[in-house]
C-alpha positions as CSV (number, residue, x, y, z in Angstrom):
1,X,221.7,182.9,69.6
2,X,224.8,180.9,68.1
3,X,226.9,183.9,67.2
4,X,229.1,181.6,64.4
5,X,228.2,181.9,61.6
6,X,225.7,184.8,62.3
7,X,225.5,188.0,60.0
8,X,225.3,191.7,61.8
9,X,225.3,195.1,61.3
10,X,226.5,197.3,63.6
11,X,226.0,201.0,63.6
12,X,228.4,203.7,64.7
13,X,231.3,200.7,64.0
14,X,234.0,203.2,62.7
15,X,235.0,203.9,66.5
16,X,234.7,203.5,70.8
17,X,231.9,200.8,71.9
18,X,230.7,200.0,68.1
19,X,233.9,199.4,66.8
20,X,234.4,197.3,69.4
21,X,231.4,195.8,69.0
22,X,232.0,195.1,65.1
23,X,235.5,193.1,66.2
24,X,234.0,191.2,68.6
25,X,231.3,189.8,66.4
26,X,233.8,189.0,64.1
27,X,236.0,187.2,66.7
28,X,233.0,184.8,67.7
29,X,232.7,184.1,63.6
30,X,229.9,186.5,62.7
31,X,230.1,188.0,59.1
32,X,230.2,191.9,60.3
33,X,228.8,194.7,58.5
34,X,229.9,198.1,60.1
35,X,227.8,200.9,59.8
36,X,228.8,204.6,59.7
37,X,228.2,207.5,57.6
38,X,231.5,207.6,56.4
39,X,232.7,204.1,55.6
40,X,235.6,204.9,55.0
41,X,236.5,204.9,58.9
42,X,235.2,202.3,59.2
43,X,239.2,200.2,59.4
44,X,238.6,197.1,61.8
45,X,239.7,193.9,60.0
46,X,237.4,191.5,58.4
47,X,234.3,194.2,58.8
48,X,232.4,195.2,56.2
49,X,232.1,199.0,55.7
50,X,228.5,200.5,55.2
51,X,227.5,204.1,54.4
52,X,225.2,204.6,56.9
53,X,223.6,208.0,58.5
54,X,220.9,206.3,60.8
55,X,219.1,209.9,60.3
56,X,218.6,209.7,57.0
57,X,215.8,207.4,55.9
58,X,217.3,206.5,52.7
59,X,220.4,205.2,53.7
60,X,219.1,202.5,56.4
61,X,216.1,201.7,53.5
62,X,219.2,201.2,51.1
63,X,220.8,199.6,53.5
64,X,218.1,197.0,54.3
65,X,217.1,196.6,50.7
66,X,220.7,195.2,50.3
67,X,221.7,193.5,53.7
68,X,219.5,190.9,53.2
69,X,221.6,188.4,55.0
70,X,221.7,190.2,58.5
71,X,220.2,188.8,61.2
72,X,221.3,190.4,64.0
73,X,221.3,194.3,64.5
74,X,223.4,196.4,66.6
75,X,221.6,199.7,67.1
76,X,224.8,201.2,69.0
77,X,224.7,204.8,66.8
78,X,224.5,207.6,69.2
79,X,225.9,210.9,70.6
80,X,225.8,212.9,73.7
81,X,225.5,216.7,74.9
82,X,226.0,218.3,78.4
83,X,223.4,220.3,79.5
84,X,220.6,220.8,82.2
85,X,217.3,221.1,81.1
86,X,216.6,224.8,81.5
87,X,220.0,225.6,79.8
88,X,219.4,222.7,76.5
89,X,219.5,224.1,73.0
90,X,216.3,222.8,71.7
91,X,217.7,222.4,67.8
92,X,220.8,220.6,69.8
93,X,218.3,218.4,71.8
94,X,216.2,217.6,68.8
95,X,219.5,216.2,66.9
96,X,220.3,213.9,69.9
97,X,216.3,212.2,70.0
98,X,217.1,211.8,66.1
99,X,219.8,210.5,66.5
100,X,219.6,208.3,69.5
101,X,215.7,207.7,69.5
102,X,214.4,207.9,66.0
103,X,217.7,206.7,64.4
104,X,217.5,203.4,66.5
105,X,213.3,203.3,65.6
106,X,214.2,204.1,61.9
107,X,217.1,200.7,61.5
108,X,214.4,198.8,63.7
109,X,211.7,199.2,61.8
110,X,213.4,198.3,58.5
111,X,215.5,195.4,59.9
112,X,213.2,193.6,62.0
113,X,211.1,191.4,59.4
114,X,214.4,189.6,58.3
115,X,215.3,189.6,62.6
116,X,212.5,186.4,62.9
117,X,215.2,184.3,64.4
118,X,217.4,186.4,65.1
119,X,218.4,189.4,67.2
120,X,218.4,193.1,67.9
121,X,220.7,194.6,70.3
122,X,219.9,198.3,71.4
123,X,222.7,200.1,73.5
124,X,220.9,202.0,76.0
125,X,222.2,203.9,79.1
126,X,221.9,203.5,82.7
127,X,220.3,207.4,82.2
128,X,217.6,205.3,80.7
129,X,216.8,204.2,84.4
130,X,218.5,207.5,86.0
131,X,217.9,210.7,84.4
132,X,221.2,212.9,84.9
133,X,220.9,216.6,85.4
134,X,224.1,217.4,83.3
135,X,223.3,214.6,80.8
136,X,219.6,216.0,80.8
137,X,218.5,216.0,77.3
138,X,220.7,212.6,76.8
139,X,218.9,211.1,79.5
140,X,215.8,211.8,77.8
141,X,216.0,209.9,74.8
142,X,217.6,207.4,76.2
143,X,214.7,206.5,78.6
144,X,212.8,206.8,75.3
145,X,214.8,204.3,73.9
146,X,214.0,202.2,76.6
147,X,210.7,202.6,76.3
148,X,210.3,201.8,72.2
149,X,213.0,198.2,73.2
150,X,210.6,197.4,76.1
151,X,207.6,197.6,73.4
152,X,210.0,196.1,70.4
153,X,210.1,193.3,72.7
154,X,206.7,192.6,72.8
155,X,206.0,193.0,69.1
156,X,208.5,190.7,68.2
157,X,208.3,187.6,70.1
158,X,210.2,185.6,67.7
159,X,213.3,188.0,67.8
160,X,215.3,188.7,71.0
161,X,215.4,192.0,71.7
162,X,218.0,193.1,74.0
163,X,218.4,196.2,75.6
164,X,222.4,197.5,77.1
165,X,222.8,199.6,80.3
166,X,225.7,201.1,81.5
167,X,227.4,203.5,83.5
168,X,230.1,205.5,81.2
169,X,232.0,204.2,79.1
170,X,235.4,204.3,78.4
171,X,234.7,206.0,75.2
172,X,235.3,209.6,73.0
173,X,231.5,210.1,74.3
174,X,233.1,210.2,78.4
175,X,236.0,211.6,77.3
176,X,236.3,214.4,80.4
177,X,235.0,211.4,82.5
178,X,238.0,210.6,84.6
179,X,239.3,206.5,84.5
180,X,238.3,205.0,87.7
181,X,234.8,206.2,86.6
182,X,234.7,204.4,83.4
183,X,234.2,201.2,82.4
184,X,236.1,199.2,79.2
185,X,235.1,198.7,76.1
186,X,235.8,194.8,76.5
187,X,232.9,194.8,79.6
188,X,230.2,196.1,77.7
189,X,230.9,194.2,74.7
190,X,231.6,190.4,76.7
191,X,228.2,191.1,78.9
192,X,226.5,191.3,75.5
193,X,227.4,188.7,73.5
194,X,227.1,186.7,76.3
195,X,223.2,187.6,76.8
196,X,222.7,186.8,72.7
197,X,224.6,183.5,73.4
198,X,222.2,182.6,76.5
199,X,218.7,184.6,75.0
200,X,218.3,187.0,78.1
201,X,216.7,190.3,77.2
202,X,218.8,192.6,79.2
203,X,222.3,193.2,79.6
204,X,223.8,194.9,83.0
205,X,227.1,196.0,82.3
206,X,228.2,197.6,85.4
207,X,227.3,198.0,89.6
208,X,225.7,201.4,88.4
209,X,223.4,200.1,86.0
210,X,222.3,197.3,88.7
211,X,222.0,199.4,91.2
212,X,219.8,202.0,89.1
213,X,217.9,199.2,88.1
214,X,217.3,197.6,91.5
215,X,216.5,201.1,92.9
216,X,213.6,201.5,90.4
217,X,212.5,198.4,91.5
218,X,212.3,198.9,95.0
């Protein structure tokens, strides 16, 4: 995909790996609409702030209904909670599959007949491979994200669909994760654009995610 002249929306752009996201799109001459459900922190120059709560149906239908340029989607949206499984607040775990599951299903489904063409970028996890007993609940919806890209993919063989996996992040989300265990920003964002540039499906941002991925495999 020629990322010049191209027009996205990125989710959860007002800060960490959307916000970097949103500037790198705008670097490589893509017009940038940043999504967030308060706009107005969304600050990174030359993006375009959107109200956006990917929970609440009525602000990704406005937002479709309006954004009628984008052609490349960014589902990056998402947040995070440490606990095992027998120890997960179910109201707690029901808010992370909305928001990382359903809110990535919800701006999907109301993008993807202007995406013929175009793209749609979903940041998953390498807990989409590996579940993680302290990321337990996380992990879950995660691999269910994985699972609705892998069948996104199929339903929509004119857009290219491409899924993210990483390791952590050097983000607010791995805050308490200590710096030799994270990756940058920069690593996720580069391996991605370059897949959209080249049309592969899946990116592999880090030895973690590769070797979760070639263990499943074997």
């Amino acid at each position: 995909m020629e990322l010049h002249g191209a027009v996205a929306l990125v989710t959860g752009a007002n800060r960490g790996l959307g916000k970097a996201y949103a500037e790198a799109l705008v670097a490589a001459g893509a017009k940038v609409y940043g999504g967030a459900r308060n706009p107005d922190a969304v600050t990174s120059e030359g993006v375009i702030p959107v109200r956006l709560d990917v929970t609440d149906a009525e602000h990704v239908a406005q937002a479709a209904a309006e954004l009628t340029d984008v052609n490349l989607v960014v589902n990056n949206a998402g947040i995070g909670a440490l606990h095992t499984p027998l120890a997960a607040d179910l109201d707690e775990a029901r808010q992370l599959m909305e928001v990382n599951y359903f809110g990535l299903l919800r701006v999907s489904q109301a993008f993807a007949p202007q995406l013929s063409g175009g793209a749609l970028v979903n940041v998953l996890s390498v807990a989409s491979f590996r579940p993680l007993l302290s990321l337990s609940t996380y992990s879950a919806t995660k691999a269910a994200a994985w699972s609705i890209t892998t069948a996104l993919r199929e339903e929509l063989p004119e857009t290219l669909v491409v899924g993210v996996h990483a390791g952590f992040i050097d983000t607010d989300l791995a805050a308490a994760v200590p710096p030799e265990s994270k990756i940058p920003t920069s690593q996720v964002v580069d391996a991605t654009l370059e897949a959209l540039r080249a049309g592969e499906t899946e990116v592999l941002a880090d030895d973690i995610s590769r070797a979760a991925k070639a263990a499943l495999v074997a």
